[in-house]
PLY file of the C-alpha trace (Angstrom):
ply
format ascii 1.0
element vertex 187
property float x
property float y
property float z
element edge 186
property int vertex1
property int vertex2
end_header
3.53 -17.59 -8.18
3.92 -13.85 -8.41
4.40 -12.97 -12.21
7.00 -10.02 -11.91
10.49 -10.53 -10.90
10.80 -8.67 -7.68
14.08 -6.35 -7.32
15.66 -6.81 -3.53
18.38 -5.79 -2.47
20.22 -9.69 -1.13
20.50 -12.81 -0.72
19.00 -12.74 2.61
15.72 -10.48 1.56
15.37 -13.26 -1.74
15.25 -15.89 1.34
12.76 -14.22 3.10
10.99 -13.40 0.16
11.12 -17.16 -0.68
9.38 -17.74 2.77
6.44 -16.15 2.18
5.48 -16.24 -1.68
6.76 -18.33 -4.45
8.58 -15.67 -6.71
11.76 -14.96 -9.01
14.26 -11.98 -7.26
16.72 -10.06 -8.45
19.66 -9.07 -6.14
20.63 -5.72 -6.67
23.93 -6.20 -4.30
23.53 -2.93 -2.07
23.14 0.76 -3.64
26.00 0.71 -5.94
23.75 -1.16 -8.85
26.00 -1.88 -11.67
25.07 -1.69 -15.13
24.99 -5.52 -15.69
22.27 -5.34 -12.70
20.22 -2.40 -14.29
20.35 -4.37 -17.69
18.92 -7.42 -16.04
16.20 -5.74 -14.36
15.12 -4.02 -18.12
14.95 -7.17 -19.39
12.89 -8.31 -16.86
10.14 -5.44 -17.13
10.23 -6.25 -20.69
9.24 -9.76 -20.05
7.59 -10.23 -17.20
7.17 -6.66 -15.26
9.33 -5.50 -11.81
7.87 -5.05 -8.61
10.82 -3.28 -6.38
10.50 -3.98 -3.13
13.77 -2.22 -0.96
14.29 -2.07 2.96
12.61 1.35 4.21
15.54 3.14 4.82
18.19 5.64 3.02
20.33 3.41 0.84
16.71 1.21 -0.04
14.97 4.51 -1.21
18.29 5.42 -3.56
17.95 2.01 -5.17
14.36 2.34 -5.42
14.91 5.72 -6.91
17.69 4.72 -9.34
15.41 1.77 -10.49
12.62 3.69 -11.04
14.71 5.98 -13.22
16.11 3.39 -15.15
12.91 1.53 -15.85
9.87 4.11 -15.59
6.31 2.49 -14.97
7.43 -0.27 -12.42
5.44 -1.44 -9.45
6.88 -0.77 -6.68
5.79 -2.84 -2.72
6.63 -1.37 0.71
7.08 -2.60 4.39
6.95 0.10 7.47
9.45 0.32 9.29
7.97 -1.55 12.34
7.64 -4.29 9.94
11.33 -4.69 8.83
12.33 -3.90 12.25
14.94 -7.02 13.62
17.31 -7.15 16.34
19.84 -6.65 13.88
18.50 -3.92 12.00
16.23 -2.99 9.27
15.20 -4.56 6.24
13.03 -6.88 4.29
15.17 -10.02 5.71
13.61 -9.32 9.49
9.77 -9.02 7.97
7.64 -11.63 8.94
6.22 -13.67 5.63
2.44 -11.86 6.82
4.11 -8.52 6.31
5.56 -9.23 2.91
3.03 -10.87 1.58
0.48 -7.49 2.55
3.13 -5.43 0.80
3.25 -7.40 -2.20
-0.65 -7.35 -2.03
-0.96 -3.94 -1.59
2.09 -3.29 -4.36
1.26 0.34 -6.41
2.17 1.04 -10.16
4.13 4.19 -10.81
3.86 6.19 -13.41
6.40 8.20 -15.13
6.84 11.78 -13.58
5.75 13.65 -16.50
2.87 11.46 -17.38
1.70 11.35 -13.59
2.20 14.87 -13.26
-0.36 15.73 -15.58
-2.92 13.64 -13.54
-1.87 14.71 -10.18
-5.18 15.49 -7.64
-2.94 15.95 -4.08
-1.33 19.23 -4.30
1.32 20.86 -2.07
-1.30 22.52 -0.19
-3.12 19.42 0.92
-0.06 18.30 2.28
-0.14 21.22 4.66
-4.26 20.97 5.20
-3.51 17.63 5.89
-0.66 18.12 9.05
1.31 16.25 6.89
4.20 18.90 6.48
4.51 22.20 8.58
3.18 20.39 11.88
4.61 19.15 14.73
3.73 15.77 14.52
4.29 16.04 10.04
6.20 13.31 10.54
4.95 10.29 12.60
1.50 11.46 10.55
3.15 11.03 7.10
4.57 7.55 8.59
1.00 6.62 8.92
-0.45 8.05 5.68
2.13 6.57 3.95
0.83 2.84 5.39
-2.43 3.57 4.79
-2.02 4.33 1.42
0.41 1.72 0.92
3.34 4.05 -0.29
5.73 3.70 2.19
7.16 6.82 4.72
9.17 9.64 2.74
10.32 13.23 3.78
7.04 15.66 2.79
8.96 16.08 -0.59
9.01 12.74 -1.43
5.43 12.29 -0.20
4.02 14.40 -2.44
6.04 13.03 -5.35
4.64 9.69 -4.38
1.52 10.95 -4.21
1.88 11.96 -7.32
3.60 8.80 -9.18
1.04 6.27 -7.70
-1.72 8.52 -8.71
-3.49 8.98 -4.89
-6.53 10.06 -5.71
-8.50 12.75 -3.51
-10.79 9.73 -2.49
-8.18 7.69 -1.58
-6.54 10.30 0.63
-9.66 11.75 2.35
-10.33 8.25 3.66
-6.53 7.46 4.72
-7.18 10.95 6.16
-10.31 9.93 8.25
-8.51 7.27 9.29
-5.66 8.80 10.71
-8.02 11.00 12.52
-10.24 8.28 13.65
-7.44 6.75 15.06
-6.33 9.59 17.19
-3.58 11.49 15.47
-3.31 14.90 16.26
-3.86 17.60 13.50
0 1
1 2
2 3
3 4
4 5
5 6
6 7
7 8
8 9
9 10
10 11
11 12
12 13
13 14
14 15
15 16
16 17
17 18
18 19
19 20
20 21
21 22
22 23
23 24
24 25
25 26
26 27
27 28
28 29
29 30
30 31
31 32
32 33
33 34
34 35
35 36
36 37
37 38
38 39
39 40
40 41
41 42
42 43
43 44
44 45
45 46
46 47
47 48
48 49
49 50
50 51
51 52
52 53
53 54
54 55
55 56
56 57
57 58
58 59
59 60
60 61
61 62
62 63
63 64
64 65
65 66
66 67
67 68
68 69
69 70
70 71
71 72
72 73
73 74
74 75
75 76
76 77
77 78
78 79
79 80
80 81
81 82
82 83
83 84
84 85
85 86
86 87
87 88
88 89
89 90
90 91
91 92
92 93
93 94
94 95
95 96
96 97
97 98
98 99
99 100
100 101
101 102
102 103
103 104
104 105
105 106
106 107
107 108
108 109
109 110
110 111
111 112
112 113
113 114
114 115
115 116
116 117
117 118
118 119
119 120
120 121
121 122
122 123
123 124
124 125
125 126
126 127
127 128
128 129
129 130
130 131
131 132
132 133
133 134
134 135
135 136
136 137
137 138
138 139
139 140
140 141
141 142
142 143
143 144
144 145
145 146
146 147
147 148
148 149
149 150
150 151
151 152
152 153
153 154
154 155
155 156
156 157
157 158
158 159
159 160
160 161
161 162
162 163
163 164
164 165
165 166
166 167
167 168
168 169
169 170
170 171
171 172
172 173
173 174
174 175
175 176
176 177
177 178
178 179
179 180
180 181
181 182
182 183
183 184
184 185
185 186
């Protein structure tokens, strides 16, 4: 049984969810999170701690980042998007129980901007260094970085800021760096 309530987005993600872990959910009903919602997930962190765990796409990043606003210091799990990919779409209701299980395995504590901010080790620049902005291939590099580290694809903004809020260490992103180059990725 995981211990924190994990934030999804609906009925169908809690389902597959169910599948592959035993766990308590919280449906957040789509992007427009009402207060009600918001109030139950406090409570929850409070009690028990939130893991949010959203489809990789546009509306799952807003509630991820409206969450995360609301309730600073939650964990937060991510699929890629191969992983959510279904015939109907993209979410956590197409990933196989494997794949969720990994993500919740691999699930990363965030830390309040200010208070992460002041331990930050990536900068802008190794971004850059890195291919991971200002490169041809910035993007389908960041979608790899951001499995290997286990924070999810984001624009190069919202890489960094990720970076940044899971505090990546330089360690940690020289070897997800190696790897990416050991696996053939262009630089």
């Amino acid at each position: 049984m995981i211990a924190e309530m994990i934030v999804v987005e609906g009925k169908e993600d809690t389902v597959a969810v169910r599948r592959a872990v035993e766990a308590d959910t919280i449906e957040t009903g789509g992007s427009a999170i009402n207060e009600a919602v918001l109030r139950r997930i406090e409570l929850a962190y409070e009690r028990r701690g939130v893991i949010v765990f959203t489809d990789p796409d546009v509306p799952g990043e807003k509630i991820r980042k409206i969450v995360a606003e609301r309730v600073p210091g939650c964990k937060h799990a991510f699929l890629t998007r191969d992983e959510a990919r279904g015939k109907d779409g993209l979410g956590v209701e197409h990933a196989k129980p494997d794949a969720i299980r990994k993500a919740l395995e691999r699930v990363r504590s965030a830390e309040p901007p200010a208070a992460a901010a002041a331990d930050a080790e990536i900068a802008w620049s190794d971004l850059i260094d890195a291919g991971l902005i200002v490169h041809a291939e910035a993007a389908s590099r960041r979608e790899r970085m951001g499995e290997l580290l286990g924070i999810g694809y984001a624009n190069g903004k919202q890489f960094h800021k990720r970076c940044v809020m899971f505090r990546i260490t330089r360690t940690e992103f020289a070897e997800a760096l190696e790897q990416l180059e050991r696996e053939g990725a262009t630089s």
